[in-house]
RODO-2510 file (C-alpha; in nm, 4 decimals, decimal comma):
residues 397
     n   res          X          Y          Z
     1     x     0,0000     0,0000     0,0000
     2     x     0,1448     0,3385    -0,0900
     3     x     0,1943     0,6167     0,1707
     4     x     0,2703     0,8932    -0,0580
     5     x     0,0618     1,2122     0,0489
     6     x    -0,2279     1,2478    -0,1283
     7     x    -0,0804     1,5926    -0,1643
     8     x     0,2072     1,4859    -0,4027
     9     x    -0,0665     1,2526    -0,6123
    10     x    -0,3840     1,4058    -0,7374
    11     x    -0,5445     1,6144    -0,4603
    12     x    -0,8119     1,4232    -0,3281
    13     x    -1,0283     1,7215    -0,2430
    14     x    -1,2337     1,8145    -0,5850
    15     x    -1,2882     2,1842    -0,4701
    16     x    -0,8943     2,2352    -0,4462
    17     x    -0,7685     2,1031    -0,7876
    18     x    -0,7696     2,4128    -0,9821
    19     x    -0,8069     2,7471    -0,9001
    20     x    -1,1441     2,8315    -1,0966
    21     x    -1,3368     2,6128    -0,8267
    22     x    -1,2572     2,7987    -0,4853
    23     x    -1,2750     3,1424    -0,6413
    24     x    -1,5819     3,1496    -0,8300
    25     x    -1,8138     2,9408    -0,6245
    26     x    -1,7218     3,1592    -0,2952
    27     x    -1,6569     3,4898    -0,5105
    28     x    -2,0211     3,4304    -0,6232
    29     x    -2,1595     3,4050    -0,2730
    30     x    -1,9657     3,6947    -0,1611
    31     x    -2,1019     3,8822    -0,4328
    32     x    -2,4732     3,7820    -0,3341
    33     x    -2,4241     3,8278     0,0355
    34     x    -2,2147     4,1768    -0,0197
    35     x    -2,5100     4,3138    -0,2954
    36     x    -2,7886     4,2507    -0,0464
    37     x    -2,5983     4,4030     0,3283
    38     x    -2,4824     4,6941     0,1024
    39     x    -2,8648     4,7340    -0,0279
    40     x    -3,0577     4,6829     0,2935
    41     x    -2,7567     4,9499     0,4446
    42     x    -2,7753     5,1991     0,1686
    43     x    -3,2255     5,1630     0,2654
    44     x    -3,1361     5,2146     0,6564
    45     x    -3,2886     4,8436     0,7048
    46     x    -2,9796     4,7388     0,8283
    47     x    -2,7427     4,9001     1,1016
    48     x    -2,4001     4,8099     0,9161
    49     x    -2,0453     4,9242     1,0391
    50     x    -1,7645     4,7162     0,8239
    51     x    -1,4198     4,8278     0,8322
    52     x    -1,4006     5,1577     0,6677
    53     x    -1,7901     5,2127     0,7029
    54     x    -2,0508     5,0862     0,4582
    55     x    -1,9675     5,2679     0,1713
    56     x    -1,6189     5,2376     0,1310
    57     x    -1,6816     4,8450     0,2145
    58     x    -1,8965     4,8420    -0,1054
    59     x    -1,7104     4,9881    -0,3032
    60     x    -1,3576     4,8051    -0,2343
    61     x    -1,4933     4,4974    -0,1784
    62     x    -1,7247     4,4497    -0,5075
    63     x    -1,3381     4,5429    -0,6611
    64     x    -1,1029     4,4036    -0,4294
    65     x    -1,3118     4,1153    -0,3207
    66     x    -1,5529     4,0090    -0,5693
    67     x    -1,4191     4,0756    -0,8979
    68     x    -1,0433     4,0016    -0,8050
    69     x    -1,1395     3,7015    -0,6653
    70     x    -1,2935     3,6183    -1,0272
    71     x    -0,9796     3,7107    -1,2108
    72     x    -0,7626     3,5526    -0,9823
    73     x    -0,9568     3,2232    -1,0268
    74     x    -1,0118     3,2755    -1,4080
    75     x    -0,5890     3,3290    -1,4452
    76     x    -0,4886     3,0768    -1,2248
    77     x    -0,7071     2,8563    -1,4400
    78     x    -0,6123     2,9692    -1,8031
    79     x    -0,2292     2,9989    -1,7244
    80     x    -0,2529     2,5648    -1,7099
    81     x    -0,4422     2,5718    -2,0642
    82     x    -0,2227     2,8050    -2,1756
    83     x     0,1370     2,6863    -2,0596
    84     x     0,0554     2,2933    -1,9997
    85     x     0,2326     2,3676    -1,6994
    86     x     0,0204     2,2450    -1,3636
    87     x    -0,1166     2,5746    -1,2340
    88     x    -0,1451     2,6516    -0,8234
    89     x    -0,3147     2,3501    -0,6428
    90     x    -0,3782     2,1393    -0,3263
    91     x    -0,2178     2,3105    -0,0061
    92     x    -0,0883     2,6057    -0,2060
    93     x    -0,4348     2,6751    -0,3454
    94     x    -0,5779     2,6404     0,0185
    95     x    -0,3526     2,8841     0,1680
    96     x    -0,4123     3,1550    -0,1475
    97     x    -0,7890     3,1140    -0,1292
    98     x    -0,7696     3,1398     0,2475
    99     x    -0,5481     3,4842     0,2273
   100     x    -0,8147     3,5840     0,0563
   101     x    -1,1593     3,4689     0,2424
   102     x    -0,9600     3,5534     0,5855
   103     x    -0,9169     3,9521     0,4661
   104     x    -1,3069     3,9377     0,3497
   105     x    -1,3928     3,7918     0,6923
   106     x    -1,1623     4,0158     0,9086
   107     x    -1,3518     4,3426     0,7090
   108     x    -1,6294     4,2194     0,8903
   109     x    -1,4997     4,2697     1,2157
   110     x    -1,3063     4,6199     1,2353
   111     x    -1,3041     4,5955     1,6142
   112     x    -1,2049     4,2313     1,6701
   113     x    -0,8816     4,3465     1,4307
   114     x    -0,6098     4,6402     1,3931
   115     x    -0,6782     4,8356     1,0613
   116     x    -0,3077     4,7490     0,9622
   117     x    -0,3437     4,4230     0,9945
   118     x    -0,6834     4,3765     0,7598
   119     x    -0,4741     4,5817     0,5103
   120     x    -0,1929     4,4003     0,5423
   121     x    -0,3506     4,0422     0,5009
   122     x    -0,5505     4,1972     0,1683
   123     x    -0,2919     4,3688    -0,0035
   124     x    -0,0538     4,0821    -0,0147
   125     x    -0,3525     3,8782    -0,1817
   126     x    -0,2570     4,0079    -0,5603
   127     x     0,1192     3,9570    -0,5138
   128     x     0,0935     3,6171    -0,4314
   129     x    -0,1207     3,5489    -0,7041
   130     x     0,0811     3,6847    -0,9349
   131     x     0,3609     3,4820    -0,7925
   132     x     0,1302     3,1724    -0,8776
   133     x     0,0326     3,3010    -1,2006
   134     x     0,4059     3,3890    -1,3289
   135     x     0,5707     3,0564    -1,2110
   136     x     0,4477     2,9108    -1,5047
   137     x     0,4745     3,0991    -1,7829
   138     x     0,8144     3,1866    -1,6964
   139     x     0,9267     2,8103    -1,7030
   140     x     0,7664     2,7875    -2,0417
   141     x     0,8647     3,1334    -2,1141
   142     x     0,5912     3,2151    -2,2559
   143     x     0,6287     3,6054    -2,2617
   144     x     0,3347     3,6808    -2,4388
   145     x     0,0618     3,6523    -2,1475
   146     x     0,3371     3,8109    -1,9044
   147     x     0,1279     4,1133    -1,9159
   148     x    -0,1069     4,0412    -1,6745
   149     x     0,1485     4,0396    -1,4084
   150     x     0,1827     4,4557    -1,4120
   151     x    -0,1880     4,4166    -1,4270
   152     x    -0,2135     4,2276    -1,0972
   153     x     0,0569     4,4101    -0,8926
   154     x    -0,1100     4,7719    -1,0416
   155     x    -0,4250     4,6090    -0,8808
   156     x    -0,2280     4,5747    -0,5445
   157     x    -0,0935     4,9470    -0,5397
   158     x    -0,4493     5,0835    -0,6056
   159     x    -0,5552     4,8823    -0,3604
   160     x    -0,3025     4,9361    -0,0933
   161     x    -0,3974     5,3069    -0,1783
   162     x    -0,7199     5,2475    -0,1161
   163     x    -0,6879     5,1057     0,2436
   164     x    -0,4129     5,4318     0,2871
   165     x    -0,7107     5,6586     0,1782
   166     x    -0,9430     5,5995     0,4763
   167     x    -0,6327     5,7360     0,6933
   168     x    -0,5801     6,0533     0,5064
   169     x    -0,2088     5,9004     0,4417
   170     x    -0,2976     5,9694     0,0256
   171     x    -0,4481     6,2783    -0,1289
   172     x    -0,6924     6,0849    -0,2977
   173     x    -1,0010     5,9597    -0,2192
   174     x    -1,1035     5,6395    -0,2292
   175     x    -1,3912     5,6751    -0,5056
   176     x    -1,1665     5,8195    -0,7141
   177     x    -0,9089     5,5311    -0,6439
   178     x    -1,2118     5,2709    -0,7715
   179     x    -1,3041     5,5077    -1,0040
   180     x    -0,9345     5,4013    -1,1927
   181     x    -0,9764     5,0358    -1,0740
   182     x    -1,3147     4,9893    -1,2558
   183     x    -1,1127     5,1451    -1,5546
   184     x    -0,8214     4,8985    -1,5364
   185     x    -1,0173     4,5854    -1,4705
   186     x    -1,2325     4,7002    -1,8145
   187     x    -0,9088     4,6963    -1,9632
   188     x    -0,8531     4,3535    -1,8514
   189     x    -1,2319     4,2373    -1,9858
   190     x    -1,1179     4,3865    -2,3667
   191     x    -0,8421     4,1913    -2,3590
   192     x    -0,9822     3,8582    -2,2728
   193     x    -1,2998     3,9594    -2,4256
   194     x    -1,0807     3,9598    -2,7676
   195     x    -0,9396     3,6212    -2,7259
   196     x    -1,1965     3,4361    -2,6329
   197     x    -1,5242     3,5722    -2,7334
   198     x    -1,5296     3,5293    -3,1021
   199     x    -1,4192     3,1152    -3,0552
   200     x    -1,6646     3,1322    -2,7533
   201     x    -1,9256     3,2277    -3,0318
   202     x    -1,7669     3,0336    -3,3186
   203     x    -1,8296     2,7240    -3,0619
   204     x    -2,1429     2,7386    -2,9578
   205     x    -2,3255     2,8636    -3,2361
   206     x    -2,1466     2,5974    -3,5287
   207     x    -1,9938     2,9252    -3,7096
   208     x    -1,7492     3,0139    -3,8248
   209     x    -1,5034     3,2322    -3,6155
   210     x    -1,4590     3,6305    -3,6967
   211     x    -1,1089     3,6806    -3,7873
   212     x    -0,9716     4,0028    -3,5847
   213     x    -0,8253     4,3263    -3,7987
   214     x    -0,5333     4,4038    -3,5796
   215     x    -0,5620     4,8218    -3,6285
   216     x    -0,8868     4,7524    -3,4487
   217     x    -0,7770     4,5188    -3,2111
   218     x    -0,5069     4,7386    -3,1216
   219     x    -0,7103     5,0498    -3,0867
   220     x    -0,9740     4,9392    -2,8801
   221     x    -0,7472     4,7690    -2,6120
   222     x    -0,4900     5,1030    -2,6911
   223     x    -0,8239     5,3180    -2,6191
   224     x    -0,8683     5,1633    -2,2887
   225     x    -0,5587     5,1555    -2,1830
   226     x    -0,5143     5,5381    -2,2880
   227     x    -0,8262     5,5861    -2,0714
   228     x    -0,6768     5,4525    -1,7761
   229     x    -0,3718     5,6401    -1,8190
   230     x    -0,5501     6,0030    -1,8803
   231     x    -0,8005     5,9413    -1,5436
   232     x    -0,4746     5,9686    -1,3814
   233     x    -0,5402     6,2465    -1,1191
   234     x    -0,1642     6,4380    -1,1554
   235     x    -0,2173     6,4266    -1,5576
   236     x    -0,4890     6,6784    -1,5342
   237     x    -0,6709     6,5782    -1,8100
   238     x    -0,8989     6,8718    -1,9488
   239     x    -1,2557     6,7468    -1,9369
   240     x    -1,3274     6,7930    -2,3169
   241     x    -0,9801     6,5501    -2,3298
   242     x    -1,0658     6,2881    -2,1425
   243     x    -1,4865     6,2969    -2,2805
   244     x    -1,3370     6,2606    -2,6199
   245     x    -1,1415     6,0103    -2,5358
   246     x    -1,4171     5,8064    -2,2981
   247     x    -1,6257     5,8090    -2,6375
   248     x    -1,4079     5,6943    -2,8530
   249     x    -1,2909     5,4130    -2,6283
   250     x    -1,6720     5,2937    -2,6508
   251     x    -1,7513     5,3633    -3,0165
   252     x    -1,4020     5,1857    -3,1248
   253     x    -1,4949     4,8648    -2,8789
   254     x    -1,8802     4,9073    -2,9338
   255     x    -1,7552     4,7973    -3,3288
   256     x    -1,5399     4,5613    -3,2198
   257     x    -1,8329     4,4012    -3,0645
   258     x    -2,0506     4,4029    -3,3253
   259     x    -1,8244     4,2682    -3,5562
   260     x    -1,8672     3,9094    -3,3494
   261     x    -2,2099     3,8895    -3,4735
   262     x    -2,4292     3,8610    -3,1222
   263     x    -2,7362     3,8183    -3,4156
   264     x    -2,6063     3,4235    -3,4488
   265     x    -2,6030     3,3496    -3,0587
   266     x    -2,9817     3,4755    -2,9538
   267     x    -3,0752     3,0548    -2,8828
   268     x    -2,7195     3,0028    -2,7139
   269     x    -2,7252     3,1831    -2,3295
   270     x    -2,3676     3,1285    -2,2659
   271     x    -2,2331     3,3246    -2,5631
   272     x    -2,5235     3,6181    -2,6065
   273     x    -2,5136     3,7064    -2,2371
   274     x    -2,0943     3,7981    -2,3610
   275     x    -2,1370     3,9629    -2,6328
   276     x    -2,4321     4,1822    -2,3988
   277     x    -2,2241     4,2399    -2,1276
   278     x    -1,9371     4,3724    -2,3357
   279     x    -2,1679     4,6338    -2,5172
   280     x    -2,2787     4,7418    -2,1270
   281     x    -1,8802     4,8246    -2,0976
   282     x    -1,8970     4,9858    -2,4454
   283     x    -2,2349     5,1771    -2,3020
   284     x    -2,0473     5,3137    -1,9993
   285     x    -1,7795     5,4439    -2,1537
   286     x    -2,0042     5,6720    -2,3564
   287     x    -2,1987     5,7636    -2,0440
   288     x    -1,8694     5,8965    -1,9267
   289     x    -1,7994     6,0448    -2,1820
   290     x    -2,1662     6,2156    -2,1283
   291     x    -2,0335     6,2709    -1,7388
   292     x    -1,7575     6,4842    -1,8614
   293     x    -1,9630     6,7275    -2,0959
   294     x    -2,1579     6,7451    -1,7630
   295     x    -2,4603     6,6108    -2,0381
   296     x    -2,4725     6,3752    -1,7255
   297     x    -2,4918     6,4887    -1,3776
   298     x    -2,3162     6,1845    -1,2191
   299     x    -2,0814     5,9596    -1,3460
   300     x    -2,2303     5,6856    -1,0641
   301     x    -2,4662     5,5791    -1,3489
   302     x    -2,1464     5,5348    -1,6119
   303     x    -1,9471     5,3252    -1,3684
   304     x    -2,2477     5,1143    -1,2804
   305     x    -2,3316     5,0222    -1,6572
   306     x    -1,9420     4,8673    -1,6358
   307     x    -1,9590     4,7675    -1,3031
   308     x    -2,3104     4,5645    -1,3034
   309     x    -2,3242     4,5244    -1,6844
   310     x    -2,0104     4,4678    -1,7707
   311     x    -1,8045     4,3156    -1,5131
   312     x    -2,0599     4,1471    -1,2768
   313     x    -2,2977     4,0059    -1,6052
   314     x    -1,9506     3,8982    -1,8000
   315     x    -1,8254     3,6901    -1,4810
   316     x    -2,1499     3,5200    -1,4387
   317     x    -2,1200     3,4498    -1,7765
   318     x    -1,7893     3,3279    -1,7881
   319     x    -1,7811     3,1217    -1,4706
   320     x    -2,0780     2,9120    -1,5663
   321     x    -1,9192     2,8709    -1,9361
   322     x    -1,5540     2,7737    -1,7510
   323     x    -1,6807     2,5823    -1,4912
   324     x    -1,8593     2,3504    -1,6987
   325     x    -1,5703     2,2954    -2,0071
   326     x    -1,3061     2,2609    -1,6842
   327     x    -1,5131     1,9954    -1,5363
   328     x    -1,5505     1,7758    -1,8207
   329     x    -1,9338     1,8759    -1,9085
   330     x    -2,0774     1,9780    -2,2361
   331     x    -2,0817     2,3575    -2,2111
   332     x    -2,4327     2,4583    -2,2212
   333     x    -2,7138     2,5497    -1,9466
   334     x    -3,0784     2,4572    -1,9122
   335     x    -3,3205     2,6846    -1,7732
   336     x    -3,1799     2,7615    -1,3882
   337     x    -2,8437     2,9385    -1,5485
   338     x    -3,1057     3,1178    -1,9132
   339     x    -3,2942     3,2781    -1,6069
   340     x    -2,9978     3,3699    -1,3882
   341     x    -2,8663     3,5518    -1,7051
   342     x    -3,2082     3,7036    -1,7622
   343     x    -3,2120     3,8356    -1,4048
   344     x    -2,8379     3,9737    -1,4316
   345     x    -2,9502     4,1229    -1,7220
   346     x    -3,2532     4,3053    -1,5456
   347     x    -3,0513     4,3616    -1,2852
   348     x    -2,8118     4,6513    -1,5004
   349     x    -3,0746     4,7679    -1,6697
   350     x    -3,2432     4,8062    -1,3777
   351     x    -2,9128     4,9963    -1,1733
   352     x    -2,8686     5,1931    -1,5489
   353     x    -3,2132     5,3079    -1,5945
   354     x    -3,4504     5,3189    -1,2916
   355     x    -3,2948     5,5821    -1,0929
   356     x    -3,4021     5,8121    -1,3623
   357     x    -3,7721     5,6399    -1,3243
   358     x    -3,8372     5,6206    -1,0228
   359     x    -3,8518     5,8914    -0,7826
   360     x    -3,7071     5,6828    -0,5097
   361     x    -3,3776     5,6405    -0,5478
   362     x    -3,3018     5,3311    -0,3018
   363     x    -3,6090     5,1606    -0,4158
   364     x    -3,4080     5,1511    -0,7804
   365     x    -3,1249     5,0316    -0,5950
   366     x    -3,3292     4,7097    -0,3808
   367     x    -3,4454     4,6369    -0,7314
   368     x    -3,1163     4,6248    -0,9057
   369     x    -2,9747     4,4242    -0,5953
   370     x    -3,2402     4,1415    -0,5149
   371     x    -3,2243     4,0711    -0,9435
   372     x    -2,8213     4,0537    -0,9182
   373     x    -2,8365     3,8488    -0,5817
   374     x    -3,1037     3,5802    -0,7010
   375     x    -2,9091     3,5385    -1,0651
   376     x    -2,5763     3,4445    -0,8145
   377     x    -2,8047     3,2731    -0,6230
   378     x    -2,9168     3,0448    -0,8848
   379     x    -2,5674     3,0270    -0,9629
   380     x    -2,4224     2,8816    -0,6201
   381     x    -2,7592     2,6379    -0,6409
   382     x    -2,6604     2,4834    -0,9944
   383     x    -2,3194     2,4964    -0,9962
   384     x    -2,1978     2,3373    -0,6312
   385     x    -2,2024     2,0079    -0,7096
   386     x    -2,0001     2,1068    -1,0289
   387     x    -1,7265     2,2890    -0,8062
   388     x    -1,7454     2,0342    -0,5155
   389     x    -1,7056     1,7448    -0,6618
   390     x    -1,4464     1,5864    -0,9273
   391     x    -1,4821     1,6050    -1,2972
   392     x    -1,7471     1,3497    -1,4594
   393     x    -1,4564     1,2372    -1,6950
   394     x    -1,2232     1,0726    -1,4809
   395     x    -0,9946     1,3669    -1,5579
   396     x    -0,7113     1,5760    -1,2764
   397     x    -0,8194     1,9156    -1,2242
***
């Protein structure tokens, strides 16, 4: 009988094989739990005091907790596919998900721990997934997906900045902080949204795939990325600058988009709910663009429309796509995951367009919020004995 560790043989716990299981199961239900405290706080139905108060909990943990945890999971993943180089598992993969559950947790409980230490514990998250994430594609060497490294460690200074903010150690303020951080993780959705969506469609609709033109390619990830760069708050962007520039970023992506025919995928609920969550990105870039010809009084609705449409519709999305094709199941959903995506969908169109409905502005809020937390709902519902338990084909990971 062999006495090897299980450790040093194929993990024997399903949920800790690859990456993409921890992360987006309990990202999910962090998402759902964090949408509805953060909408019966914002109604005064709930007495809620998280570290940093309610707001800036929202706000740097539907960034810092939710979506990171997503990408994290989603990189992790891909970097295995992509290298054929075994990515982060077993005890590793415990102690990475754990750094980050034990900083959501501590946020929880300001008074039970020191401010430096919660900040401490959540910073280091990114860098050590990066670490995870680099290993290997620097053994293969593949250079060409190195990229996302800068990406992950620029997430980890705006978030370290972020934590600084609530002690008046940096000038800036926290929204504007996640203002740039919704900006760079859009960045990161245009790039992986031009990889994979036109195969995605190519896939699951039996057509064939879109080649790309690489001048448009270029400019609407160059767009982005020169978005970023002019929100910069020392650049001091004129406004008329940086609205020019928000509207081109979402005309030049907006035909990007359209060039992957979303007309071919209306019967396949994995690939149209893509295609419709990259137009909401395309949609709030314009919106800020609106924002800074003051044609819009807020930009709160223009981050939203990529925040809710774009980032929180594409990961539902893409988790339920990648968690079935990882597991060894036919990638397609029945009707539990079509009416999740309906309700996400409702959900930012709800958060996008209500508030200028409805006179009652936190009503348009509970409305946005019980939609978005039933479609993750669903989600955590259909897909835990996918994540929990090994893959149907026999198969590691």
């Amino acid at each position: 009988m062999s006495t090897q560790s299980p450790i040093h043989q194929d993990f024997q716990v399903p949920l800790f094989r690859l990456a993409f299981r921890p992360f987006f199961w309990f990202s999910a239900a962090f998402g759902a739990i964090s949408i509805a405290l953060w909408a019966m706080a914002y109604s005064g139905r709930l007495v809620f005091s998280p570290y940093g108060g309610s707001y800036f909990w929202h706000l740097h943990e539907m960034l810092f907790g939710f979506t990171v945890g997503v990408i994290v999971g989603f990189l992790l993943t891909a970097v295995q596919n992509w290298t054929g180089v075994t990515s982060v598992k077993a005890v590793p993969l415990v102690l990475l998900f754990l750094l980050w559950l034990c900083a959501r947790v501590m946020m929880f409980f300001p008074d039970a721990f020191s401010a430096l230490s919660i900040a401490i514990l959540d910073v280091l998250f990114l860098p050590a997934a990066a670490l995870a994430f680099a290993r290997p594609i620097v053994k293969v060497r593949l250079w060409r997906n190195l990229f996302f490294i800068p990406i992950l460690l620029t997430l980890a200074v705006l978030n370290g900045l972020m934590h600084l903010s609530l002690s008046g150690a940096v000038a800036v303020s926290a929204p504007s902080i996640g203002y740039l951080t919704v900006l760079l993780i859009s960045l990161v959705m245009t790039i992986m949204g031009g990889r994979v969506f036109p195969m995605f469609t190519a896939n699951g609709t039996g057509t064939a795939r879109v080649a790309p033109i690489a001048i448009l390619e270029k400019l609407s990830i160059g767009s982005v990325l020169l978005s970023v760069v002019a929100t910069l708050g020392f650049l001091n962007t004129p406004a008329i600058v940086l609205g020019l520039i928000y509207f081109f970023t979402g005309a030049i992506n907006l035909i990007r988009a359209l060039r992957w025919r979303i007309w071919v995928t209306y019967s396949t609920p994995l690939v149209w709910s893509l295609h419709l969550s990259y137009w909401f990105v395309c949609l709030g870039y314009g919106l800020l663009g609106l924002n800074q010809f003051q044609l819009l009084a807020s930009a709160s609705t223009a981050l939203h429309a990529i925040t809710v449409g774009g980032i929180g519709f594409m990961i539902l999305s893409m988790i339920s796509r990648v968690s079935l094709g990882h597991t060894g199941r036919r990638i397609a959903v029945g009707y539990t995951m079509t009416i999740a995506l309906v309700l996400m969908l409702l959900s930012v169109v709800s958060r996008v367009a209500l508030p200028y409905l409805l006179s009652d502005y936190a009503l348009a809020i509970q409305v946005s919020a019980a939609l978005w937390v039933m479609a993750f709902g669903l989600f955590m519902v259909r897909y835990a004995p996918v994540v929990f338990r090994a893959r149907v084909d026999g198969r590691p990971g």
